[in-house]
N, C-alpha and C positions, 0 to 999 in steps of 0.2 A: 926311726923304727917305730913301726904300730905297736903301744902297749892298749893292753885287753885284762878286763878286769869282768869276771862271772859273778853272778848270786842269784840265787834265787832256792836253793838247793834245803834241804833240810829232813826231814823223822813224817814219812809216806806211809799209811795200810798198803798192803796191797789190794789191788784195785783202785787204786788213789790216783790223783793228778797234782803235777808239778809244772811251771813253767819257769826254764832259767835264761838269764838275760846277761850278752855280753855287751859291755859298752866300750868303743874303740875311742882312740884317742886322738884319731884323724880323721878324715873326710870320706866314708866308707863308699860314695862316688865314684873313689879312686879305687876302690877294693873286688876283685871280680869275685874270687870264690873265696869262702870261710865256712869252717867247720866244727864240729864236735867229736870229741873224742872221748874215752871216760879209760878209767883205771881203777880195777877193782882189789881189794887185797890181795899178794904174792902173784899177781897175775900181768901181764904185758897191758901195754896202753893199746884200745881196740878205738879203729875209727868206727863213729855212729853215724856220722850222717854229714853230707856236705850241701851246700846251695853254689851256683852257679851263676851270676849276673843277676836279674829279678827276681829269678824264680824257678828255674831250673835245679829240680834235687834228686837227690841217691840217699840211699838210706841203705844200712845193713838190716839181714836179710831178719835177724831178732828183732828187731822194730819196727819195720814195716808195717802200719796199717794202728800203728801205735804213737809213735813221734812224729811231730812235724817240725821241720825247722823251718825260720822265717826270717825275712832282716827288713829292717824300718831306717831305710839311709838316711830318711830327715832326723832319723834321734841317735843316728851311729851306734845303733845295736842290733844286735844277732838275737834268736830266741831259739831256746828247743824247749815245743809245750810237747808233755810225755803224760800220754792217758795209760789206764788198763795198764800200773806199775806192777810189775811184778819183783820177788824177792833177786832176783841178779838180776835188777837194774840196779843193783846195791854196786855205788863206783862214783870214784872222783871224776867227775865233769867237768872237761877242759875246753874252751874252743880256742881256734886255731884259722890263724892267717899264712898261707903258704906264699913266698916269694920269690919266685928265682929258688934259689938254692937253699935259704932259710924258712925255717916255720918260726910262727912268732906265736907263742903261746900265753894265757892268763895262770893264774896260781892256781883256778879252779873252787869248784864248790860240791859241799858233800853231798848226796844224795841216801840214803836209808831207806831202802823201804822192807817190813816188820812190822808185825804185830805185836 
Protein backbone atom coordinates (compact mmCIF):
# COMPACT_ATOMS: atom_id res chain seq x y z
CA UNK A 1 0.00 0.00 0.00
CA UNK A 2 1.20 3.75 -1.01
CA UNK A 3 1.91 5.66 2.31
CA UNK A 4 1.79 9.65 1.70
CA UNK A 5 3.14 11.96 3.82
CA UNK A 6 2.10 16.14 3.30
CA UNK A 7 3.89 19.45 4.65
CA UNK A 8 4.19 22.36 3.65
CA UNK A 9 1.09 23.93 5.30
CA UNK A 10 1.27 26.63 8.09
CA UNK A 11 -0.06 30.53 9.65
CA UNK A 12 -1.05 32.56 5.73
CA UNK A 13 -2.30 36.57 5.47
CA UNK A 14 -4.78 36.40 3.38
CA UNK A 15 -3.68 37.13 0.06
CA UNK A 16 -0.72 34.96 0.80
CA UNK A 17 0.73 31.91 -0.97
CA UNK A 18 1.43 28.54 0.23
CA UNK A 19 2.81 25.43 -1.66
CA UNK A 20 2.20 21.73 -0.03
CA UNK A 21 3.99 18.86 -1.03
CA UNK A 22 3.12 15.07 -0.89
CA UNK A 23 5.76 12.60 -0.84
CA UNK A 24 4.67 8.96 -1.88
CA UNK A 25 6.45 5.97 -0.79
CA UNK A 26 6.48 4.25 -4.21
CA UNK A 27 7.12 4.76 -7.74
CA UNK A 28 4.44 7.46 -8.58
CA UNK A 29 5.14 6.02 -12.42
CA UNK A 30 2.87 3.53 -11.35
CA UNK A 31 0.29 6.04 -9.84
CA UNK A 32 -2.26 7.61 -12.51
CA UNK A 33 -4.50 9.99 -10.48
CA UNK A 34 -3.81 11.66 -6.96
CA UNK A 35 -5.45 14.22 -5.26
CA UNK A 36 -6.23 16.89 -2.68
CA UNK A 37 -8.70 17.19 -0.36
CA UNK A 38 -8.91 19.47 2.88
CA UNK A 39 -11.23 19.37 6.05
CA UNK A 40 -12.17 22.34 7.74
CA UNK A 41 -13.51 22.67 11.41
CA UNK A 42 -17.12 20.79 12.13
CA UNK A 43 -17.23 20.51 8.32
CA UNK A 44 -17.10 17.23 5.91
CA UNK A 45 -13.75 16.46 4.00
CA UNK A 46 -14.37 18.54 0.37
CA UNK A 47 -12.33 17.37 -2.70
CA UNK A 48 -10.05 20.32 -3.95
CA UNK A 49 -8.42 19.22 -6.91
CA UNK A 50 -7.16 16.13 -8.63
CA UNK A 51 -4.42 15.44 -11.50
CA UNK A 52 -4.74 12.80 -14.05
CA UNK A 53 -1.59 10.95 -15.52
CA UNK A 54 0.83 14.20 -16.54
CA UNK A 55 -1.23 16.70 -16.36
CA UNK A 56 -4.59 16.57 -16.79
CA UNK A 57 -6.53 18.40 -13.73
CA UNK A 58 -10.08 19.50 -12.23
CA UNK A 59 -10.23 21.67 -9.74
CA UNK A 60 -13.27 22.83 -7.48
CA UNK A 61 -15.13 25.35 -8.61
CA UNK A 62 -13.69 27.68 -5.12
CA UNK A 63 -10.18 27.55 -6.43
CA UNK A 64 -10.21 27.68 -9.77
CA UNK A 65 -7.90 30.22 -11.13
CA UNK A 66 -6.35 30.00 -7.67
CA UNK A 67 -4.59 26.53 -7.00
CA UNK A 68 -2.64 24.59 -9.05
CA UNK A 69 -1.93 21.04 -8.52
CA UNK A 70 1.22 19.35 -9.96
CA UNK A 71 3.28 16.13 -9.55
CA UNK A 72 7.27 15.56 -10.08
CA UNK A 73 7.36 11.50 -10.68
CA UNK A 74 11.27 11.77 -10.65
CA UNK A 75 10.87 13.04 -6.70
CA UNK A 76 7.48 11.02 -6.05
CA UNK A 77 5.57 13.98 -4.96
CA UNK A 78 2.35 15.77 -5.62
CA UNK A 79 2.15 19.58 -5.00
CA UNK A 80 -0.92 22.08 -4.45
CA UNK A 81 0.75 25.82 -4.86
CA UNK A 82 -2.39 27.90 -3.55
CA UNK A 83 -2.07 31.81 -4.37
CA UNK A 84 -4.81 34.71 -3.62
CA UNK A 85 -5.44 32.64 0.09
CA UNK A 86 -8.34 33.51 1.22
CA UNK A 87 -9.80 32.98 5.05
CA UNK A 88 -11.86 29.46 4.11
CA UNK A 89 -8.97 28.08 2.68
CA UNK A 90 -8.73 27.64 6.53
CA UNK A 91 -8.56 23.37 6.45
CA UNK A 92 -6.58 20.39 6.98
CA UNK A 93 -4.98 19.35 3.65
CA UNK A 94 -4.88 15.87 2.80
CA UNK A 95 -3.81 14.18 -0.53
CA UNK A 96 -5.04 11.06 -1.70
CA UNK A 97 -4.29 8.10 -3.92
CA UNK A 98 -7.51 6.36 -5.04
CA UNK A 99 -7.24 2.60 -5.88
CA UNK A 100 -9.79 0.15 -6.91
CA UNK A 101 -11.94 0.34 -4.11
CA UNK A 102 -9.51 1.95 -1.53
CA UNK A 103 -8.29 5.75 -1.15
CA UNK A 104 -5.12 5.78 0.54
CA UNK A 105 -4.58 8.94 2.33
CA UNK A 106 -1.51 11.12 4.42
CA UNK A 107 -2.29 12.53 8.17
CA UNK A 108 -2.37 15.91 6.48
CA UNK A 109 -1.10 19.54 7.12
CA UNK A 110 -2.69 22.61 8.56
CA UNK A 111 -3.28 25.35 6.55
CA UNK A 112 -4.47 29.10 8.48
CA UNK A 113 -4.89 31.71 6.73
CA UNK A 114 -5.72 35.08 9.27
CA UNK A 115 -4.58 38.09 9.95
Amino acid sequence: QVQLVESGGGLVQPGGSLRLSCAASESMSSIYAMGWYRQAPGKQRQWVASIFGASTTSYVDSVKGRFTISRDNAKNTLYLQMNSLKPEDTAVYYCNVPRGATMFWGQGTQVTVSS
